[in-house]
Legacy VTK file of the C-alpha trace (Angstrom):
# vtk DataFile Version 3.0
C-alpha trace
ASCII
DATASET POLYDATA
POINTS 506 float
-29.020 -13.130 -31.866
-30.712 -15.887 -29.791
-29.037 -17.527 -26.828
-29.967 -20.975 -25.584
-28.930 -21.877 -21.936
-28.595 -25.471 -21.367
-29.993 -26.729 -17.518
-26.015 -27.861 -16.791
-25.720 -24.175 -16.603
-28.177 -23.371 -15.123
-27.349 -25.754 -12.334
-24.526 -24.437 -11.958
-25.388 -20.581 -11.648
-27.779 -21.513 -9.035
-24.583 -23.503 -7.085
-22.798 -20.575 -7.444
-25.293 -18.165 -6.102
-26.297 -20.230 -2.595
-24.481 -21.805 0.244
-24.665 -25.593 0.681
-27.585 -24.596 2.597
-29.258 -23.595 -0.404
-29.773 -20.342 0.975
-29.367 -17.494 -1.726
-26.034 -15.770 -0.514
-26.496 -11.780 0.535
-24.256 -10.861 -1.769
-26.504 -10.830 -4.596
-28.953 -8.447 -2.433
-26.382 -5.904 -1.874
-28.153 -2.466 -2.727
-26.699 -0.039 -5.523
-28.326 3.301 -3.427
-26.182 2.101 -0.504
-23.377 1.814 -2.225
-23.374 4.798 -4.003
-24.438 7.221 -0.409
-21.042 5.574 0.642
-19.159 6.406 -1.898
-20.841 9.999 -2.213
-19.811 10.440 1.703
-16.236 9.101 1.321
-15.637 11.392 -1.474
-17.203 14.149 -0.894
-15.463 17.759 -0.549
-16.104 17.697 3.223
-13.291 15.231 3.763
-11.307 17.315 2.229
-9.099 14.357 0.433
-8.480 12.347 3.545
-4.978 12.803 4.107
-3.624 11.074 6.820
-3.493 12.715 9.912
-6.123 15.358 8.608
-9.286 16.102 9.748
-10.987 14.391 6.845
-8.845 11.528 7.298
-9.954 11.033 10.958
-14.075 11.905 10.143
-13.481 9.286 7.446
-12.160 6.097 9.925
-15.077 7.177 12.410
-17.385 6.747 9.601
-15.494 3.589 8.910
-16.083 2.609 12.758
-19.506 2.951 13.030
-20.656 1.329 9.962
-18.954 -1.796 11.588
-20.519 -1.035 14.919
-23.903 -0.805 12.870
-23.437 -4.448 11.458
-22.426 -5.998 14.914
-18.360 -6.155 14.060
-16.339 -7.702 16.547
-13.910 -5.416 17.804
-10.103 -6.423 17.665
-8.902 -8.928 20.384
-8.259 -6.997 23.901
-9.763 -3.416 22.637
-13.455 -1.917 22.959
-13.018 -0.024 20.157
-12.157 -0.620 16.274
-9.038 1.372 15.690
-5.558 1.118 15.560
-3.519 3.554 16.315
-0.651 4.244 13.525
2.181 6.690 14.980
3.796 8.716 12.538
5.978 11.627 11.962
5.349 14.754 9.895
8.517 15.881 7.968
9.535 18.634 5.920
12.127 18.397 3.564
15.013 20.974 3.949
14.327 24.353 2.435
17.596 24.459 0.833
20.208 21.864 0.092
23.478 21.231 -2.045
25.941 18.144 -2.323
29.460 18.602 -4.224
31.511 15.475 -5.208
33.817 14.916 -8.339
33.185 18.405 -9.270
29.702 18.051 -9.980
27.162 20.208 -8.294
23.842 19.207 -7.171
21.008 21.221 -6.157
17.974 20.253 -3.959
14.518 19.769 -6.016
16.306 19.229 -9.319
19.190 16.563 -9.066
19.335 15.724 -5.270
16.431 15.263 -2.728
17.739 15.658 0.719
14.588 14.069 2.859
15.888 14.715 6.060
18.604 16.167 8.774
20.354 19.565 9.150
23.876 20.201 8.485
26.136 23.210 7.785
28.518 22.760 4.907
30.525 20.318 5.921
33.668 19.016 3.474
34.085 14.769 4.193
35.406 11.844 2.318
33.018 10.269 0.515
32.541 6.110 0.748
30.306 3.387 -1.309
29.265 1.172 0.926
26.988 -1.266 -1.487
23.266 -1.521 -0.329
23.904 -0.076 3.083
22.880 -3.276 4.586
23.302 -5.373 7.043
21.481 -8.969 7.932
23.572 -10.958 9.772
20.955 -14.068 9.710
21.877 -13.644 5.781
25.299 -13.340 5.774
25.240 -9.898 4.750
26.954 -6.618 6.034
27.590 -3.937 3.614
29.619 -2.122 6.396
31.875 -5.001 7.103
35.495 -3.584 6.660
34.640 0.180 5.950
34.979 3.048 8.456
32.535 5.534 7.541
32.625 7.757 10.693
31.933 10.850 9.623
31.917 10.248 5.834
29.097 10.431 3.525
27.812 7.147 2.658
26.841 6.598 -0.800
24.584 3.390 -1.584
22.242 1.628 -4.008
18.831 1.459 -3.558
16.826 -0.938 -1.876
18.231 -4.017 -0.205
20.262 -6.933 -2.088
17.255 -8.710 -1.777
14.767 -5.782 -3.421
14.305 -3.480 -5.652
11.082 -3.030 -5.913
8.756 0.381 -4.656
7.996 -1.608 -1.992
11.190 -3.173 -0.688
12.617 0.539 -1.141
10.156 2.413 1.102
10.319 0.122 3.728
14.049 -0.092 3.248
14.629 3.539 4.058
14.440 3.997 7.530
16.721 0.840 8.347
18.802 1.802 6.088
19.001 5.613 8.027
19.608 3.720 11.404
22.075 1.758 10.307
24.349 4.386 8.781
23.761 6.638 12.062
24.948 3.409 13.769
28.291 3.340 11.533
28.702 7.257 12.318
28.071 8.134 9.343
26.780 12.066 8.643
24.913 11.297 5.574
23.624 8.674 3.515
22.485 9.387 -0.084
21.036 6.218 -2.520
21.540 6.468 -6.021
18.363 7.211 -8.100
18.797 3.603 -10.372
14.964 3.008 -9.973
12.664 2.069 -12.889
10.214 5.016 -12.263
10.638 8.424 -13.504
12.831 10.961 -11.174
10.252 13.549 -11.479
7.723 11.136 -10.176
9.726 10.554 -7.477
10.601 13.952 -6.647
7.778 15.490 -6.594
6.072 12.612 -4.446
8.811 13.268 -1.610
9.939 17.383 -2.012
6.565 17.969 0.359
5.640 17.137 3.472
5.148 13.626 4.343
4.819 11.113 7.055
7.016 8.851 8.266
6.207 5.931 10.812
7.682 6.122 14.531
9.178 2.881 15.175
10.800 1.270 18.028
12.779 4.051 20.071
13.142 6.186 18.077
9.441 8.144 19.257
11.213 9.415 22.647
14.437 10.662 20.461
15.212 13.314 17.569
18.525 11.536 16.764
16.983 10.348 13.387
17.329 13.978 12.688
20.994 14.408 12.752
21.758 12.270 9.736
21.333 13.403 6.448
19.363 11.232 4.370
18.418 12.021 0.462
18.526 10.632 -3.275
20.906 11.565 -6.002
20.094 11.328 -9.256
23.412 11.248 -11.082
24.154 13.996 -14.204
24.971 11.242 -16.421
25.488 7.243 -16.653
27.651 5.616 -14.250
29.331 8.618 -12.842
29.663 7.724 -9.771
31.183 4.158 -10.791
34.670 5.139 -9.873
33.664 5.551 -6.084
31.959 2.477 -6.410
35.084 0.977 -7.439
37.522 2.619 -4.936
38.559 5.555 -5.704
38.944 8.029 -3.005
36.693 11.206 -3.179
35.942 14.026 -1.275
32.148 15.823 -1.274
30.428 18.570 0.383
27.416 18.657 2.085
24.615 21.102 3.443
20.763 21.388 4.667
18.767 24.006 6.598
15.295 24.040 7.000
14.149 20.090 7.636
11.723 19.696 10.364
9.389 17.358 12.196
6.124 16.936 14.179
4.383 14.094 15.774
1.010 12.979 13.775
-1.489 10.170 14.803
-3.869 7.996 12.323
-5.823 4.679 13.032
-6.273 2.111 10.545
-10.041 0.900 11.475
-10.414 -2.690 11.874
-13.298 -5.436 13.093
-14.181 -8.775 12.481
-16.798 -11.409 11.834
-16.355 -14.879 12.874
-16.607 -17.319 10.664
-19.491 -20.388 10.890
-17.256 -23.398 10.929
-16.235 -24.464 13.960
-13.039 -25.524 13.040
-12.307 -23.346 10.641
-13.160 -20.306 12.258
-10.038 -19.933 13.718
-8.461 -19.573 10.476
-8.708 -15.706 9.070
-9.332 -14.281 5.406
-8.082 -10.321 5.880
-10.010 -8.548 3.524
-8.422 -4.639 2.935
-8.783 -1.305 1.145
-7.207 1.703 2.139
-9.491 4.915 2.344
-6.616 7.511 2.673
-5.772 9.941 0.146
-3.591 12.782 -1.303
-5.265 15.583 0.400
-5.840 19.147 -0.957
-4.384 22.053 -2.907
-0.358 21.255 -2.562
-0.261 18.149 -0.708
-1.731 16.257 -3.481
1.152 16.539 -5.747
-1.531 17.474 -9.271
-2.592 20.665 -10.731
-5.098 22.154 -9.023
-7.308 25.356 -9.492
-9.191 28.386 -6.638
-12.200 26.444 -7.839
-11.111 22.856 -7.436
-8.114 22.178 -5.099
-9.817 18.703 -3.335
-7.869 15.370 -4.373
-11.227 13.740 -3.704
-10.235 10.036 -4.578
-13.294 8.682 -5.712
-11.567 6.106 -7.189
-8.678 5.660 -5.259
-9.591 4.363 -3.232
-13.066 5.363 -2.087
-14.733 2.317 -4.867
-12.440 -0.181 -2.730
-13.349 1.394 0.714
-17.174 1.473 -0.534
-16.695 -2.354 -1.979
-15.221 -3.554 1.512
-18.590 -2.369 3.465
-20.768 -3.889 0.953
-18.756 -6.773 1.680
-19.310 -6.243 5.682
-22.717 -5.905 4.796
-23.085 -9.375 3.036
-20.605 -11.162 5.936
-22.309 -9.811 8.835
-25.852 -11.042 7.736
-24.309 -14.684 6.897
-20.308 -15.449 7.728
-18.409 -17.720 5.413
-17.115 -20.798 6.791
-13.442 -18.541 8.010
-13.809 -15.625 10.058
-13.182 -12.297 7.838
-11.081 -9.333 9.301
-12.165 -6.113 8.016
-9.086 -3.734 7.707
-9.814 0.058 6.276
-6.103 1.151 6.421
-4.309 4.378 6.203
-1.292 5.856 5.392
-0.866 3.493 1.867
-0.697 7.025 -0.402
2.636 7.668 1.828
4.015 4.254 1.418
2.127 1.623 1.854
2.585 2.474 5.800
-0.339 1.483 7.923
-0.204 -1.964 6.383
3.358 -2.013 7.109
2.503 -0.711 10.683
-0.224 -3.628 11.407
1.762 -6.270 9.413
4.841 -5.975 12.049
1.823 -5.193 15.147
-1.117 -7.513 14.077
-4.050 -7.249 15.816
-4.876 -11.160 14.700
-1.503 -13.153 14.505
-0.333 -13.559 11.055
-0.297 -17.368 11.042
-3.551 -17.298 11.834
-4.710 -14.866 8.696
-4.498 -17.668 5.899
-5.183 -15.459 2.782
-5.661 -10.958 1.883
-7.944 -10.433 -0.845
-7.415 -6.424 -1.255
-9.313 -3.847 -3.156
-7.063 -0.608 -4.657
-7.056 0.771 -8.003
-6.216 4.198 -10.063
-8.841 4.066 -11.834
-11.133 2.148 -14.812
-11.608 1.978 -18.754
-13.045 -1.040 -19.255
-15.968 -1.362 -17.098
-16.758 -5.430 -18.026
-13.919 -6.427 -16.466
-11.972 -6.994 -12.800
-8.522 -6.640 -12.999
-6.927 -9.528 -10.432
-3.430 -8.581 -9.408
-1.408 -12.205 -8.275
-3.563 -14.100 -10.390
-2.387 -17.718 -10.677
0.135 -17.128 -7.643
-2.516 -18.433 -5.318
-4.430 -21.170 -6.043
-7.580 -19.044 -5.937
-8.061 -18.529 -9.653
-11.864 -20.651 -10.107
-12.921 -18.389 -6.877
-11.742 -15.500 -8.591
-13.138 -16.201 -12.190
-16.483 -17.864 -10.736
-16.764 -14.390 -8.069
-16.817 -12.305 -10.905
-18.384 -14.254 -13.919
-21.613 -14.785 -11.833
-22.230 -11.000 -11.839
-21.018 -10.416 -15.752
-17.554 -9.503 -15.332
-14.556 -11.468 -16.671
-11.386 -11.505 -15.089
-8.286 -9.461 -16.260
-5.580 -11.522 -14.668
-2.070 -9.257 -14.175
-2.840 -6.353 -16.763
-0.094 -3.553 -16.883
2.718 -5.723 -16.002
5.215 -2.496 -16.742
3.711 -0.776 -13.797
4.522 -3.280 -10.972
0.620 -2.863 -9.526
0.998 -5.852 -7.103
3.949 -4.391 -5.209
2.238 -0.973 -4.997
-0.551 -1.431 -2.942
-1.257 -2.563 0.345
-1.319 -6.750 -0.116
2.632 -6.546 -1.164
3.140 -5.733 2.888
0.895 -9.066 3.920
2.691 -10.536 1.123
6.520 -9.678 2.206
5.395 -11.093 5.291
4.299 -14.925 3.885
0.541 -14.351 3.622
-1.096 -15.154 0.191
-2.431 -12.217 -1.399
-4.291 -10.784 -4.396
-5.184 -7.362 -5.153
-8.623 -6.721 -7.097
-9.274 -3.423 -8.932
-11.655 -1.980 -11.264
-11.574 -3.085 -15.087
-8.227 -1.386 -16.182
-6.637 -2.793 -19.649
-3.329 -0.136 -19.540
-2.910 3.318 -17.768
-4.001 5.154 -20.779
-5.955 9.134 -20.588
-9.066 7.551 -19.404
-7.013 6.105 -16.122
-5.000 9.104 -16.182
-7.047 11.907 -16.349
-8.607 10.703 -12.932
-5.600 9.478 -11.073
-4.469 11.585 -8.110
-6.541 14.588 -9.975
-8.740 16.879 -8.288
-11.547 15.653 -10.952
-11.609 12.048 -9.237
-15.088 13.220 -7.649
-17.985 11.053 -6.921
-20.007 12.459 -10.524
-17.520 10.847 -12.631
-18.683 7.563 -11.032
-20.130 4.501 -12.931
-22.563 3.294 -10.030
-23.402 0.231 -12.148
-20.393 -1.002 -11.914
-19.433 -0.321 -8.816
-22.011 -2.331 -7.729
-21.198 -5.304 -10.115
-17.314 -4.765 -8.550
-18.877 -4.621 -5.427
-20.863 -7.915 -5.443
-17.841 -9.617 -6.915
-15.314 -8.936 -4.120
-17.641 -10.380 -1.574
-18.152 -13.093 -3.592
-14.498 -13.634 -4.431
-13.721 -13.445 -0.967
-16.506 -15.809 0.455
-15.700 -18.347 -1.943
-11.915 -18.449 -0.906
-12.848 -18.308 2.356
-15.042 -21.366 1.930
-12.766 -23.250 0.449
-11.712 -26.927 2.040
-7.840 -26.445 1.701
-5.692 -23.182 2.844
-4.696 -21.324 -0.075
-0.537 -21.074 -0.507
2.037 -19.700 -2.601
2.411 -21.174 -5.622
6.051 -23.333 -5.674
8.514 -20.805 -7.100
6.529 -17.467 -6.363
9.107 -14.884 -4.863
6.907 -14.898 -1.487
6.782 -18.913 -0.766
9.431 -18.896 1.324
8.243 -15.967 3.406
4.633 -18.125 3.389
6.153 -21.499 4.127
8.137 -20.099 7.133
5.287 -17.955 8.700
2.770 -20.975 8.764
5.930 -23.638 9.715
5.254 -25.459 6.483
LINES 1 507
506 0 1 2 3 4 5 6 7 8 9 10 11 12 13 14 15 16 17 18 19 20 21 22 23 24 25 26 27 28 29 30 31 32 33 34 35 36 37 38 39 40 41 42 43 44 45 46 47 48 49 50 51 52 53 54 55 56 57 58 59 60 61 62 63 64 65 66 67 68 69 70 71 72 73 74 75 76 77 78 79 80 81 82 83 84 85 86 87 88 89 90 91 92 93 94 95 96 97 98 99 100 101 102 103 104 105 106 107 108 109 110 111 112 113 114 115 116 117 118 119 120 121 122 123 124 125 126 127 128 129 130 131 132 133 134 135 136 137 138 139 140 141 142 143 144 145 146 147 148 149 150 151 152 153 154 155 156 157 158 159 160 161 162 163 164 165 166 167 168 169 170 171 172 173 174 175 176 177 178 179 180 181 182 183 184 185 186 187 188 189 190 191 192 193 194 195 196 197 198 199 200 201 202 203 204 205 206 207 208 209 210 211 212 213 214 215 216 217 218 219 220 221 222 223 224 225 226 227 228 229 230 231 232 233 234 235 236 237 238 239 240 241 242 243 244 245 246 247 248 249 250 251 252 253 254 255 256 257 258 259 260 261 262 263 264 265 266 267 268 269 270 271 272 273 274 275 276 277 278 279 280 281 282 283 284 285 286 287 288 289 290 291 292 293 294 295 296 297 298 299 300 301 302 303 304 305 306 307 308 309 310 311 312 313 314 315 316 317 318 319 320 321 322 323 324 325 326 327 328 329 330 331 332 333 334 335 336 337 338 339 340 341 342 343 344 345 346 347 348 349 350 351 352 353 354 355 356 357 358 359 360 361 362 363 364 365 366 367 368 369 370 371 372 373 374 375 376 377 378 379 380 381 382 383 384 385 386 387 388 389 390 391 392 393 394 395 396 397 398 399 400 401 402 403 404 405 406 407 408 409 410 411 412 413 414 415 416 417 418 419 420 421 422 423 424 425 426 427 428 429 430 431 432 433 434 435 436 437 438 439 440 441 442 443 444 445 446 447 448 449 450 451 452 453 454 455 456 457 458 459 460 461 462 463 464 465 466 467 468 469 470 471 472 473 474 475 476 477 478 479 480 481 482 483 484 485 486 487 488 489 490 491 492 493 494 495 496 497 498 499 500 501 502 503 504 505
């Protein structure tokens, strides 16, 4: 089959591939063998699945650091150095655990997930006390006419305003606070959550980290309260509590425990050439954490193999953000670009949360967060563009990627909630426009899942040609948005234009 290009085309390749300089952007120079030696390093068995707060972890973000030291990063505003710090907690689940109301029996690790606090059995009336929330700027208090001193304080999950993964993780520890503020000895949420229980089970019966927020590092009070998930035996059993009636339940937990853990989330910046407009910052983000080894990455694992080594996720989005660098710090856009490698998203989405409410660059000053995350591919001509048409960024998007042969997959796997699973749904709770590019995935099918979180996620199983192709487009993507003339926004009716027109006072 012949092919005959017409010189309107042509013109128009050759627009999209230089500056109005008519230099050729460095994007298009970026070099496959240096992308792949990143990738091979990020992955490799040495880091040991860069956990947060592991070794591999920390070798990883100094890796991270001097690559932007290499390419002449700016370090964040005040610092001489490119990290920040991210304070968390390590916490072990109870050993043991049991809850007893309306004669049903629950049992840690199968039916009930008690996350945190020590009690001895302990007989209390139980109380439903809605969401557990309270937001007096809203109008809301879930706790307004209940006494719940030392009752166990049964609730939905999320907020009234959320339900989503995202809303519900960050939900948690206010929702802990508040209840300890009440008096209560326990809270438990109600497993009503669109994910599997299993999934969710087997993500939290571990080990994990928490963040240390406000106070609450110089205290163990968090401790005292019992905090946990229920998933209920059958269908709207606990219905009649929710509707009044008054019930007794016992409670009890040995064995939870916690330690103090650092991370950084590794950040620098390149200012932008505009003079105006170089106060104005596009964030562009990948986390480079992972699961870990053996136990702490949740999969089946053998003697042979036990390293979660996340080639994939998200060491392709880690690897795509300093080919990025690369292309920025030879020739800026026209907006100055934040480079942010963050940990802590595998527990959470937490070190986004953590810079989100402690930015190193205020917020209204970061105008747009392209991010890069993804479980894995099966389509390998495509880019799959999470918040797609939300924006107003949809030609940068489609003309990033066509110019280096990939076509766009706007939204794909709707089922699985992607956008509010990564780390652009914190920038985005918080008003700033965001979109979330991954590699080519048309549904979480074996291909995707044979990879995902699995100890065979290794850097051999690796298309380098596309990674490179993926690569190129993100830095493309990004420069074009931020070249553009106009700021990009919510669109009118998108769940986050609110939060977006009151961060930027529009």
């Amino acid at each position: 089959m012949t092919f005959r290009i017409s010189l309107s085309f042509m013109i128009a390749v050759l627009f999209v591939a230089t500056d109005l300089t008519g230099q050729r952007a460095p994007e298009f120079d970026i070099q496959s063998s240096t992308l792949e030696a990143h990738l091979r390093f990020l992955a490799s068995d040495e880091l040991e699945g860069r956990r947060t707060g592991a070794r591999g972890n920390d070798i990883a973000a100094a890796y991270l650091a001097a690559q932007f030291k290499a390419h002449g990063l700016q370090t964040p505003p005040g610092q001489d150095h490119y990290y920040q710090p991210v304070p968390f907690e390590s916490v072990t689940p109870p050993s043991s655990a049991s809850l007893t109301i309306d004669k049903s029996d629950y049992e840690q690790g199968e039916n009930l997930l008690i996350m945190s606090g020590n009690i001895a059995a302990t007989k209390a009336d139980a109380v439903f006390a809605n969401y557990g929330w309270v937001d007096e700027e809203a109008g809301l208090n879930d706790y307004k006419g209940l006494n719940v001193k030392g009752k166990i304080v049964f609730v939905l999950p999320g907020t009234p305003e959320g339900q989503d993964p995202n809303a519900i993780f960050k939900a948690m520890g206010k929702k802990r606070k508040l209840a300890e503020e009440q008096g209560a000895v326990a809270l438990i949420e109600l497993y009503r959550l669109q994910f599997p229980w299993d999934f969710f089970r087997s993500y939290f019966n571990k080990e994990t980290l928490v963040l240390v927020e406000g106070d609450e590092e110089d205290s163990d009070e968090s401790s005292k309260l019992v905090y946990g998930w229920l998933k209920e035996k059958q269908d709207g059993q606990m219905k009649e509590l929710q509707e009044g009636k008054r019930m007794k339940a016992e409670i009890m937990s040995e064995g939870f425990g916690k330690s103090e853990i650092h991370s950084n989330t590794v950040m620098g910046i390149i200012e932008g050439s505009d003079p105006a407009l170089k106060e104005e910052y596009v964030l562009l983000s990948a986390h480079f954490d992972h699961v870990g080894v053996g136990k702490q990455g949740g999969g089946p694992y053998t003697a042979e193999d036990s390293i979660f080594n996340g080639a994939r996720d998200n060491a392709m989005g880690t690897t795509a953000l300093l080919g990025a660098m690369q292309a920025f710090a030879e020739q800026p856009p026209k907006r100055s670009i934040i480079l942010l490698a963050v940990t802590g998203e595998e527990i959470g989405l937490l070190g986004s949360r953590y810079y989100v409410d402690n930015p190193l660059i205020p917020l209204d000053k970061t105008v747009y967060n392209v991010n890069m995350d993804g479980a894995g591919y099966n389509d390998v001509t495509y880019i799959s563009a999470f918040g797609y048409g939300r924006t107003g960024t949809d030609r940068a998007i489609d003309a990033g990627a066509n110019i280096f042969g990939l076509d766009v997959l706007p939204n794909p796997i709707p089922e699985q909630g992607i956008f509010d699973r990564s780390d652009n749904a914190s920038f985005a709770a918080a008003g700033v426009p965001a979109l979330s590019l991954s590699p080519g995935t048309t549904a979480f099918d074996e291909e995707v899942s044979k990879y995902y979180h699995q100890v065979t996620d290794n850097p051999d199983t690796i298309d380098f040609d596309y990674l490179h192709k993926y690569t190129q487009s993100i830095a493309r993507i990004t420069r074009l948005i931020a070249d553009m003339d106009q700021r990009p926004m919510w669109k009118e009716g998108d769940k986050y234009e609110e939060a977006g027109r009151e961060l930027y006072n529009r």
